[in-house]
Gaussian input, Z-matrix of N, CA and C with variables (Angstrom, degrees):
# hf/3-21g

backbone

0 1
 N
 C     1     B1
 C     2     B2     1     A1
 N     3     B3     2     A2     1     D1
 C     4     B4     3     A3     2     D2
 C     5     B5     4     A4     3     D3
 N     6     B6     5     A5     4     D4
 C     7     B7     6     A6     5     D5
 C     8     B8     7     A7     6     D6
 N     9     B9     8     A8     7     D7
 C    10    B10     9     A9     8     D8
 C    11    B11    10    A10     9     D9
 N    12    B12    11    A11    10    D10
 C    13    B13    12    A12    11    D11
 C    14    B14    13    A13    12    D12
 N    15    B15    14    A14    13    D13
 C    16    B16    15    A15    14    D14
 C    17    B17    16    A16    15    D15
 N    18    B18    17    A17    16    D16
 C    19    B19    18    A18    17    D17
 C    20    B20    19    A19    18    D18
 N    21    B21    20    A20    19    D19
 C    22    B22    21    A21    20    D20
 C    23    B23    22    A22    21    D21
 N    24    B24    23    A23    22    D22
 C    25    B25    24    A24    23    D23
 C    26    B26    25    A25    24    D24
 N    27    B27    26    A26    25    D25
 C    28    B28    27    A27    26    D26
 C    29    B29    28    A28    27    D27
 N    30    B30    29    A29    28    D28
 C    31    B31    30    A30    29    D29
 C    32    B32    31    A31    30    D30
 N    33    B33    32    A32    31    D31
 C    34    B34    33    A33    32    D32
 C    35    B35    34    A34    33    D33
 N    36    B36    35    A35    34    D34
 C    37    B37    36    A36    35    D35
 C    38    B38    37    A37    36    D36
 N    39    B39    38    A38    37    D37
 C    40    B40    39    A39    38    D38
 C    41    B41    40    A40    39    D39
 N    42    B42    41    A41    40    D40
 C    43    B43    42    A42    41    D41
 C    44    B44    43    A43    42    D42
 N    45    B45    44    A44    43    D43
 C    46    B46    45    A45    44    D44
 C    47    B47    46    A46    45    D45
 N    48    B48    47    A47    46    D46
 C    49    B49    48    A48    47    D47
 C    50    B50    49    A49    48    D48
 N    51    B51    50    A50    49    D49
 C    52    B52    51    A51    50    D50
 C    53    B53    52    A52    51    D51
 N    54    B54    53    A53    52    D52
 C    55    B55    54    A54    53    D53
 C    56    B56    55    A55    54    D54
 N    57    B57    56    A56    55    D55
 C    58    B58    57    A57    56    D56
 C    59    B59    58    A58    57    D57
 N    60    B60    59    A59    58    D58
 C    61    B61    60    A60    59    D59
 C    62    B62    61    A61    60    D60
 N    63    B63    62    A62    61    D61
 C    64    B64    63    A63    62    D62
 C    65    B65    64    A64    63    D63
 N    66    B66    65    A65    64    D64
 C    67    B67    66    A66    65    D65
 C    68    B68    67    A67    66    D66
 N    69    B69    68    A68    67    D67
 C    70    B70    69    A69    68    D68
 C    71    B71    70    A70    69    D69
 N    72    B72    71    A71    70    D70
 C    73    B73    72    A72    71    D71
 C    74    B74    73    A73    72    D72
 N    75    B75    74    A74    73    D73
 C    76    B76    75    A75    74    D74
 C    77    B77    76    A76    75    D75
 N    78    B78    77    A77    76    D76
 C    79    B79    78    A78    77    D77
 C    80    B80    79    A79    78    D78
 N    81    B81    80    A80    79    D79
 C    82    B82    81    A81    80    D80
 C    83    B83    82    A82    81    D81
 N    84    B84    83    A83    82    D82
 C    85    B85    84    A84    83    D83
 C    86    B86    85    A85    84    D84
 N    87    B87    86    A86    85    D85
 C    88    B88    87    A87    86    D86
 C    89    B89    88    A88    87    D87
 N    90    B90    89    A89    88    D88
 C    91    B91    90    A90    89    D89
 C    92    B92    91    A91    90    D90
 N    93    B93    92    A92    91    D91
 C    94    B94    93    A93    92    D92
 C    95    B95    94    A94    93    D93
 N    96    B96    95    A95    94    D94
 C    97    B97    96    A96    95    D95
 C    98    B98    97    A97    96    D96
 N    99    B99    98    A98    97    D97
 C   100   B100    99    A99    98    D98
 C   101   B101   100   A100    99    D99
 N   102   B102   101   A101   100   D100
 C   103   B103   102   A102   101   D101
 C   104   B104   103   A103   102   D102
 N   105   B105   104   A104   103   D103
 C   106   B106   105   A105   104   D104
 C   107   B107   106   A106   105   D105
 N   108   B108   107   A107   106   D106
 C   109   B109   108   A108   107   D107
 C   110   B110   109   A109   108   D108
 N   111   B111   110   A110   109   D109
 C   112   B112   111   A111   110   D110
 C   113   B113   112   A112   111   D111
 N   114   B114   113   A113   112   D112
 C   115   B115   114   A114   113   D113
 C   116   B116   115   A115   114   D114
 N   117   B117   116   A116   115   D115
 C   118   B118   117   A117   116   D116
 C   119   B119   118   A118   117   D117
 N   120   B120   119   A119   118   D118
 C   121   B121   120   A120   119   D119
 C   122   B122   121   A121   120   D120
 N   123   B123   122   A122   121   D121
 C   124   B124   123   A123   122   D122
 C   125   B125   124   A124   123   D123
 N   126   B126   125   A125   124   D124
 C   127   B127   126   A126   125   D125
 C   128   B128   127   A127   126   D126
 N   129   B129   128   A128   127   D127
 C   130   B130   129   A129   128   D128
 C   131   B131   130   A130   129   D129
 N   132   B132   131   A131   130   D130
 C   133   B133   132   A132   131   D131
 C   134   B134   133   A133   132   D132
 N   135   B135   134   A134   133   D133
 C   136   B136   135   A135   134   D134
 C   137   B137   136   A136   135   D135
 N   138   B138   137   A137   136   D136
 C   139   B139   138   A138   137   D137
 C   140   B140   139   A139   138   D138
 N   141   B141   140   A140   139   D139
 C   142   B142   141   A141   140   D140
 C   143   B143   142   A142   141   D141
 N   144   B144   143   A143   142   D142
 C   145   B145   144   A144   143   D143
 C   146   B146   145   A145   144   D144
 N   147   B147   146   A146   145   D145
 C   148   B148   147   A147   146   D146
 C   149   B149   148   A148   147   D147
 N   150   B150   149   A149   148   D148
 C   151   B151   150   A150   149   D149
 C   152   B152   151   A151   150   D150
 N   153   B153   152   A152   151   D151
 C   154   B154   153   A153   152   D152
 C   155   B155   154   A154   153   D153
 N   156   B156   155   A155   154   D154
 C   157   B157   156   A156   155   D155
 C   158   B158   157   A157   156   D156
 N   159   B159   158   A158   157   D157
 C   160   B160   159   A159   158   D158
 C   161   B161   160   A160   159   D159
 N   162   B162   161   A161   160   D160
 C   163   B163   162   A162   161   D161
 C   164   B164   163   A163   162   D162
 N   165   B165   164   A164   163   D163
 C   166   B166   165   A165   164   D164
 C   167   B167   166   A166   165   D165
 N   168   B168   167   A167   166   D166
 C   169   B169   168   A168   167   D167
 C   170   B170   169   A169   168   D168
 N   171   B171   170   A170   169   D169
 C   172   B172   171   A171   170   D170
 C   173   B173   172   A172   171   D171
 N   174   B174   173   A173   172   D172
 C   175   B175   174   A174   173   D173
 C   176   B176   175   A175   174   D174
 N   177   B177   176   A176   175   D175
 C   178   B178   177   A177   176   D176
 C   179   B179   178   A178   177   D177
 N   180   B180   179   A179   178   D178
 C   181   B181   180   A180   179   D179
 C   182   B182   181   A181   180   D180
 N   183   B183   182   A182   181   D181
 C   184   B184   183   A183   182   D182
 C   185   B185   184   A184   183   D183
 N   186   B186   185   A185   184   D184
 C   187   B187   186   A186   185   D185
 C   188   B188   187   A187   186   D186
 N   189   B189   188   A188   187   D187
 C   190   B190   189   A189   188   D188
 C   191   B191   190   A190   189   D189
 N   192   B192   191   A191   190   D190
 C   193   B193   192   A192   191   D191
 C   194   B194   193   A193   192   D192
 N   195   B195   194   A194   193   D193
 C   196   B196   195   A195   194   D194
 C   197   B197   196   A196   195   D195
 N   198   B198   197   A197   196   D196
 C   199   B199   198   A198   197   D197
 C   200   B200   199   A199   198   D198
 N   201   B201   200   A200   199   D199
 C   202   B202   201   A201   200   D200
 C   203   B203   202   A202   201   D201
 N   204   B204   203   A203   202   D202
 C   205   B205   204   A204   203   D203
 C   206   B206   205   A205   204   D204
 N   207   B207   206   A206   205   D205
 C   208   B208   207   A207   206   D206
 C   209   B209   208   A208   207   D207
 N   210   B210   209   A209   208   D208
 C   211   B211   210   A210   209   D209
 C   212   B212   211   A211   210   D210
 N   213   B213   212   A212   211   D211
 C   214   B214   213   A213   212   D212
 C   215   B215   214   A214   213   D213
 N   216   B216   215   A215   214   D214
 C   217   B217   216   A216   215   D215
 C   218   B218   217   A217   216   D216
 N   219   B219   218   A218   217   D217
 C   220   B220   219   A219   218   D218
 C   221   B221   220   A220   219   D219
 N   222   B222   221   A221   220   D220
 C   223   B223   222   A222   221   D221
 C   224   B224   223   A223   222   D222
 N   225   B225   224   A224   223   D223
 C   226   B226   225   A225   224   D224
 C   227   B227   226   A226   225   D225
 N   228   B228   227   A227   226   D226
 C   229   B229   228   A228   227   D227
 C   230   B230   229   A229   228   D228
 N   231   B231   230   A230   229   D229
 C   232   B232   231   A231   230   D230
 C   233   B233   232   A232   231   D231
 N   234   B234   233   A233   232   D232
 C   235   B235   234   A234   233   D233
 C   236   B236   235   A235   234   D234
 N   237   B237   236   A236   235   D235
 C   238   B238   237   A237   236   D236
 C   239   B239   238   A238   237   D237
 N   240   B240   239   A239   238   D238
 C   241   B241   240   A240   239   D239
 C   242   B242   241   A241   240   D240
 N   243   B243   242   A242   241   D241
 C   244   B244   243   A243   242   D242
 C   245   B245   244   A244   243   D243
 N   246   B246   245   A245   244   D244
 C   247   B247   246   A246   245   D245
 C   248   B248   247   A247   246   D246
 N   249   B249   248   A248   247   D247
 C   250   B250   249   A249   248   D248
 C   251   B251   250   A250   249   D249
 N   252   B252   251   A251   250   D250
 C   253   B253   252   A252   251   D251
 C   254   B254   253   A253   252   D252

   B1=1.4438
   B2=1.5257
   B3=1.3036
   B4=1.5553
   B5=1.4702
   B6=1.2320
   B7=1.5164
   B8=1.6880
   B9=2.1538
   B10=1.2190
   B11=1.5673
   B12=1.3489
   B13=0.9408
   B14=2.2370
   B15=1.0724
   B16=1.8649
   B17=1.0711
   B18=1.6185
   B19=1.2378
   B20=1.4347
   B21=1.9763
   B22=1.6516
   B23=1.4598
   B24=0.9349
   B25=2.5873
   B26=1.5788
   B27=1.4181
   B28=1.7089
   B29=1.5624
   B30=1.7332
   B31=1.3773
   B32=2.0239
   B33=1.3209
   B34=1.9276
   B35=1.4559
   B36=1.8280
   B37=1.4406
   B38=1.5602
   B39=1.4537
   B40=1.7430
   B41=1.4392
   B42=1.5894
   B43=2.2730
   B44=1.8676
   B45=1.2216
   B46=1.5604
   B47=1.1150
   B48=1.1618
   B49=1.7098
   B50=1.6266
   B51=1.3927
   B52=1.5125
   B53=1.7830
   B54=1.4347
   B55=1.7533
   B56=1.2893
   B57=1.2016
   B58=1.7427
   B59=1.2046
   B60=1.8563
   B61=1.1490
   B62=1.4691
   B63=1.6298
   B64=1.4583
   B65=1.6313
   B66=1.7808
   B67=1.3059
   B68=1.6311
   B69=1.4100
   B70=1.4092
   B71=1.7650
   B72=1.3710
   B73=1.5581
   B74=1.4892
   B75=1.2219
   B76=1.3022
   B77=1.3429
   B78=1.7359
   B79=1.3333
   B80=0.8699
   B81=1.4669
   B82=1.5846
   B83=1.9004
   B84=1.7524
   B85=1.7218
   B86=1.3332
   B87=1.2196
   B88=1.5573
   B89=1.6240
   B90=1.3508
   B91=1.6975
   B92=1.2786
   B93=2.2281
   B94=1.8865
   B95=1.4051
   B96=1.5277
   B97=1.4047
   B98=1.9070
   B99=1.0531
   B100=1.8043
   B101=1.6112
   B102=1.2105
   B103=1.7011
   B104=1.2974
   B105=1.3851
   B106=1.3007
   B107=1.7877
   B108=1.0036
   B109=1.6432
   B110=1.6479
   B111=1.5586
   B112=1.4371
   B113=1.9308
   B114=1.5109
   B115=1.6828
   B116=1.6429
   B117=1.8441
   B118=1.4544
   B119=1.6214
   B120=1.4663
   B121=1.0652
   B122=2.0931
   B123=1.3893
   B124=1.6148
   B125=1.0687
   B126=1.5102
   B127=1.5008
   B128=1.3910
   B129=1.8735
   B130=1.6868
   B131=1.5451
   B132=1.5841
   B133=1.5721
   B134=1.7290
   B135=1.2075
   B136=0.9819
   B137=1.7680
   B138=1.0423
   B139=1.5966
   B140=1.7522
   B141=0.5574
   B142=1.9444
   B143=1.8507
   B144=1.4844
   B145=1.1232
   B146=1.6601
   B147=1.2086
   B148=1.7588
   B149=1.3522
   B150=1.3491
   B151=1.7173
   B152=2.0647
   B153=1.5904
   B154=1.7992
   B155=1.4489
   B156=1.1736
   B157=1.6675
   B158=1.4506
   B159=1.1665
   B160=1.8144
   B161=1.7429
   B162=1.4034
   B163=1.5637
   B164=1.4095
   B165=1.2819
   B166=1.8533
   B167=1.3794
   B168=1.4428
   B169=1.1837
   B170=1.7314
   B171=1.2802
   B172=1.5479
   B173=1.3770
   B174=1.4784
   B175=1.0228
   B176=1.7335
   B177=1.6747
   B178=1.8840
   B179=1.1676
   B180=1.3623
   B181=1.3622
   B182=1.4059
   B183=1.5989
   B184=1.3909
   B185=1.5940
   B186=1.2273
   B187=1.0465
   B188=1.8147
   B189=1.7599
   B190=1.5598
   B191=1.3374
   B192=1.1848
   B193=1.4555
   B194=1.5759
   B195=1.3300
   B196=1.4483
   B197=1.5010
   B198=1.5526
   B199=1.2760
   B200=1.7982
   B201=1.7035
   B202=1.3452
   B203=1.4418
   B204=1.5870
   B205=1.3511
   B206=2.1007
   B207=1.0319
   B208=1.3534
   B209=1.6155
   B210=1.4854
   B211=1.4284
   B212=1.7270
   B213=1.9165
   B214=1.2564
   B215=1.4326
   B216=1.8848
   B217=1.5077
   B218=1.8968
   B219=1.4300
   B220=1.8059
   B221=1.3681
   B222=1.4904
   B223=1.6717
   B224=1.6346
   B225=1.4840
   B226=1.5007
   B227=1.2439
   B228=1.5521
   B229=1.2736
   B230=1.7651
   B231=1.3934
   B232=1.2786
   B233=1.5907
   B234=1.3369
   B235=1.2007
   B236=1.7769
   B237=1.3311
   B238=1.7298
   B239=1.5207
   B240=1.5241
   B241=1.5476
   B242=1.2924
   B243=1.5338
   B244=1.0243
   B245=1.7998
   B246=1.6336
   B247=1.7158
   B248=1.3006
   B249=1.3516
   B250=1.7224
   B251=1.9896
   B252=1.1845
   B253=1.0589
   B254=1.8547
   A1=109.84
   A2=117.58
   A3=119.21
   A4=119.85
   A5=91.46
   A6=116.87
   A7=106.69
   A8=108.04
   A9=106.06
   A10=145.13
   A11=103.23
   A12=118.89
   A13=101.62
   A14=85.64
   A15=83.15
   A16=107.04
   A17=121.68
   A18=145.88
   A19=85.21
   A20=108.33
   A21=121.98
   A22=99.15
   A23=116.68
   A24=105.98
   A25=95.56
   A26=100.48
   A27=90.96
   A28=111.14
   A29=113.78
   A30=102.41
   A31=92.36
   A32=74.82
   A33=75.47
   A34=115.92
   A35=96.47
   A36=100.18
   A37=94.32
   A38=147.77
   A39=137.19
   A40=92.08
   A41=95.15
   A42=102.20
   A43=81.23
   A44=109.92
   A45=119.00
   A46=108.99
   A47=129.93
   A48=157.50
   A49=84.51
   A50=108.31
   A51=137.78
   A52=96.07
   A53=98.55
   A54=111.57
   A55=86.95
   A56=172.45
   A57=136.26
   A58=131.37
   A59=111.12
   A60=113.22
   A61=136.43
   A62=92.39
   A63=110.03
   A64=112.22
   A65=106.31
   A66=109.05
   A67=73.05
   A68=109.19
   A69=125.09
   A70=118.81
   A71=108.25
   A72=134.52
   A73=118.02
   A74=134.43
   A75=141.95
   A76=115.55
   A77=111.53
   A78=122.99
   A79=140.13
   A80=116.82
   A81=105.68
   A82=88.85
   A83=96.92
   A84=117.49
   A85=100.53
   A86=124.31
   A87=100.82
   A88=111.30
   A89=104.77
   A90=136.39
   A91=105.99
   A92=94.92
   A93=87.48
   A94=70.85
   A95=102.86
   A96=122.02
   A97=110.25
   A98=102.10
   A99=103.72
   A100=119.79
   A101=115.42
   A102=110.20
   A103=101.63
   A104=109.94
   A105=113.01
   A106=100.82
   A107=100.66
   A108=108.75
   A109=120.14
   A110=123.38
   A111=92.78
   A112=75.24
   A113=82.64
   A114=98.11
   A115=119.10
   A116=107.59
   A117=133.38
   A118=112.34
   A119=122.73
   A120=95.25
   A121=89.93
   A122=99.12
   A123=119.89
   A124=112.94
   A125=130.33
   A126=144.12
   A127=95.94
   A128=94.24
   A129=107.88
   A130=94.00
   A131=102.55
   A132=140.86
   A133=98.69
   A134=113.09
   A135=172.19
   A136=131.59
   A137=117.05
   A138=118.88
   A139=121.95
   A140=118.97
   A141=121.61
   A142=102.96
   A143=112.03
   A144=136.05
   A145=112.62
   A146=122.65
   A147=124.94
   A148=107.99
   A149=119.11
   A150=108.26
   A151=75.94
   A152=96.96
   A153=113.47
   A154=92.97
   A155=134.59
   A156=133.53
   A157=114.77
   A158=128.05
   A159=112.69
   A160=70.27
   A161=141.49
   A162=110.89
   A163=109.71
   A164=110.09
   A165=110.26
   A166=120.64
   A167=118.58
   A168=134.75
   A169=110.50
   A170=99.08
   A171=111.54
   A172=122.42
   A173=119.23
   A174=111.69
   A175=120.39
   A176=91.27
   A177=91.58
   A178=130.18
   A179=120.02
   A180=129.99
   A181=101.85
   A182=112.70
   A183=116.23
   A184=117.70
   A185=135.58
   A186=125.98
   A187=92.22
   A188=104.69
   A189=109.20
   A190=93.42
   A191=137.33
   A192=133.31
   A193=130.92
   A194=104.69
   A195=116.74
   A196=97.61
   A197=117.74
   A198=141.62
   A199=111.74
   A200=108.62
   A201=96.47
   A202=107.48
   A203=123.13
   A204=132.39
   A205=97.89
   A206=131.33
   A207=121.23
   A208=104.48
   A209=114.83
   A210=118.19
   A211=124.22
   A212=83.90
   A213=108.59
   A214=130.68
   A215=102.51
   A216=116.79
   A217=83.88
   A218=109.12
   A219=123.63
   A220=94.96
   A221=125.37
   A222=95.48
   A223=103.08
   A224=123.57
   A225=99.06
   A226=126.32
   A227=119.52
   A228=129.31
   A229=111.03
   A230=117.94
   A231=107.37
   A232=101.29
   A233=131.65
   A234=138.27
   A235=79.44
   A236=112.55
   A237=111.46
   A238=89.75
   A239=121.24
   A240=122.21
   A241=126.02
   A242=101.62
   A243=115.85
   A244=103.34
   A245=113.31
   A246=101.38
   A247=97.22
   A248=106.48
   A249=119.13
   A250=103.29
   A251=83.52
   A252=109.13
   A253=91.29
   D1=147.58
   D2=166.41
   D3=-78.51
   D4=124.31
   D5=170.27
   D6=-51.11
   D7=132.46
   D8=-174.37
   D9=61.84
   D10=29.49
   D11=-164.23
   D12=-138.43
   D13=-26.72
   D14=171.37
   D15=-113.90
   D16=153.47
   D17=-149.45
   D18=-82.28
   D19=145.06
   D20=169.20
   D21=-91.18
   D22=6.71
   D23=-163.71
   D24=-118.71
   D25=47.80
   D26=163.47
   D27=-92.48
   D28=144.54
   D29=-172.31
   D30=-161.24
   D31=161.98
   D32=-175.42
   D33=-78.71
   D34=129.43
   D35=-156.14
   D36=-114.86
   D37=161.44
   D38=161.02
   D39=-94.37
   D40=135.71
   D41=166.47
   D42=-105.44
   D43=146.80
   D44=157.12
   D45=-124.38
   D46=142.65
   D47=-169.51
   D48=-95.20
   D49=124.15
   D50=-163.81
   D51=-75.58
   D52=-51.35
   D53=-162.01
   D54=-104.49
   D55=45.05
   D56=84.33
   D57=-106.06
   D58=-2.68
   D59=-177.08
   D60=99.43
   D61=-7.67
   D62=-177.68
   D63=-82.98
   D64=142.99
   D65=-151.41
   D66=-115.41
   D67=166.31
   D68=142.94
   D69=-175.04
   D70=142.58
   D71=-170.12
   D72=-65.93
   D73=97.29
   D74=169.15
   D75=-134.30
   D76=140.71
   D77=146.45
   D78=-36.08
   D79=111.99
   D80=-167.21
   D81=-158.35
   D82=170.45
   D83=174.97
   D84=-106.10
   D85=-2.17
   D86=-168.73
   D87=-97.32
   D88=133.88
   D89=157.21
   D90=-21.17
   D91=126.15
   D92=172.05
   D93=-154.56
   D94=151.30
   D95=163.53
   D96=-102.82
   D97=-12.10
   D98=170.35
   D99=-97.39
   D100=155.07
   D101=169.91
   D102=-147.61
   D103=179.94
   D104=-164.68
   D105=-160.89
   D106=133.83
   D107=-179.21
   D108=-82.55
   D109=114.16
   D110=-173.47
   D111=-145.48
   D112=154.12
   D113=179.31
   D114=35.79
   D115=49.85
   D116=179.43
   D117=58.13
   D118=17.11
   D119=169.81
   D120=-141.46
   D121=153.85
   D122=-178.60
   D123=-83.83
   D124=114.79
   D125=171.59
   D126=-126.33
   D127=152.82
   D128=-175.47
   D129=-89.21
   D130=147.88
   D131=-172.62
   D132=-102.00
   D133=133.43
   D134=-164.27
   D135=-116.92
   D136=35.17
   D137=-170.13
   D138=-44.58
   D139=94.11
   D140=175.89
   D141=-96.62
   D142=118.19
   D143=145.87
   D144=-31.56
   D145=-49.47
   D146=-166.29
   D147=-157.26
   D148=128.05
   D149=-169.53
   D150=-131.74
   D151=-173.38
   D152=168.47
   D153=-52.39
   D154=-72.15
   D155=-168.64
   D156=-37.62
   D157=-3.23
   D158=-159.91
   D159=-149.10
   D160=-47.27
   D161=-146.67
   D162=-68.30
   D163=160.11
   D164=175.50
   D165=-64.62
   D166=-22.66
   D167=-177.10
   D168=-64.66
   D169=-61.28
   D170=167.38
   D171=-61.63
   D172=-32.34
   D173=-166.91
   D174=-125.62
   D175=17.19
   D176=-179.39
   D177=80.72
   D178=-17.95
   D179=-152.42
   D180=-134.68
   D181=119.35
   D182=179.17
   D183=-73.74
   D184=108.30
   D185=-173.45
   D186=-115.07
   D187=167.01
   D188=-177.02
   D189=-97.69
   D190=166.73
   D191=146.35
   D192=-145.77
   D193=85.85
   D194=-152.38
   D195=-117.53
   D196=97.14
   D197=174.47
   D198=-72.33
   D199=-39.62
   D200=-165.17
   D201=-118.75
   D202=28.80
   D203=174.17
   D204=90.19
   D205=-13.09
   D206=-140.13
   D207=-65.61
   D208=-24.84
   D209=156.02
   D210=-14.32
   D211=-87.27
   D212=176.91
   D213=-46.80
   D214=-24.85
   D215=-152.23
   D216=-82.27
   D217=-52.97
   D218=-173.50
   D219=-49.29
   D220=-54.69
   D221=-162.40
   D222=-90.76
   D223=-8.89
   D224=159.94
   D225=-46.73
   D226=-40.78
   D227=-170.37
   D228=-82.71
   D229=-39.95
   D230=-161.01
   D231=-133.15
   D232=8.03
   D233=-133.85
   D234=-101.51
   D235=-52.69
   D236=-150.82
   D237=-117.98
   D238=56.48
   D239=134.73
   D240=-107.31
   D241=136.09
   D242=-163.47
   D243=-112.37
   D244=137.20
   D245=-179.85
   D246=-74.42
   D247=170.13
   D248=-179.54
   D249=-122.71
   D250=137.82
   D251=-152.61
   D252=-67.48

């Protein structure tokens, strides 16, 4: 690997899976203004929408996951046309 070129401030961060709740502990550089206390000691949080634990791909199971309405918003618009005969 080249020297000076990867980040020195790696430190144990929690990502939590938004839709089941599942937490888990990895090294990482990336920026959090939240933390969260688990097994007496405080690491910064990390929120993820969809991790391996929740996607359908990983996990077999078709789930929907519509955070910002966009479902609802598509078939307001296009959902209940009908051609005319």
């Amino acid at each position: 690997m080249k020297k000076g070129i990867h980040p020195d401030n790696y430190r144990d961060v929690v990502f939590k899976d938004m839709s089941n709740e599942e937490t888990f502990i990895v090294r990482s550089t990336v920026a959090s203004k939240e933390t969260i206390e688990l097994d007496g000691k405080t690491y910064p949080l990390v929120k993820l929408e969809i991790t391996s634990s929740s996607h359908p791909f990983f996990t077999g199971k078709q789930k929907l996951v519509d955070t910002a309405g966009r479902v609802d918003k598509f078939l307001s618009r296009y959902g209940n046309r009908k051609k005319k005969a």
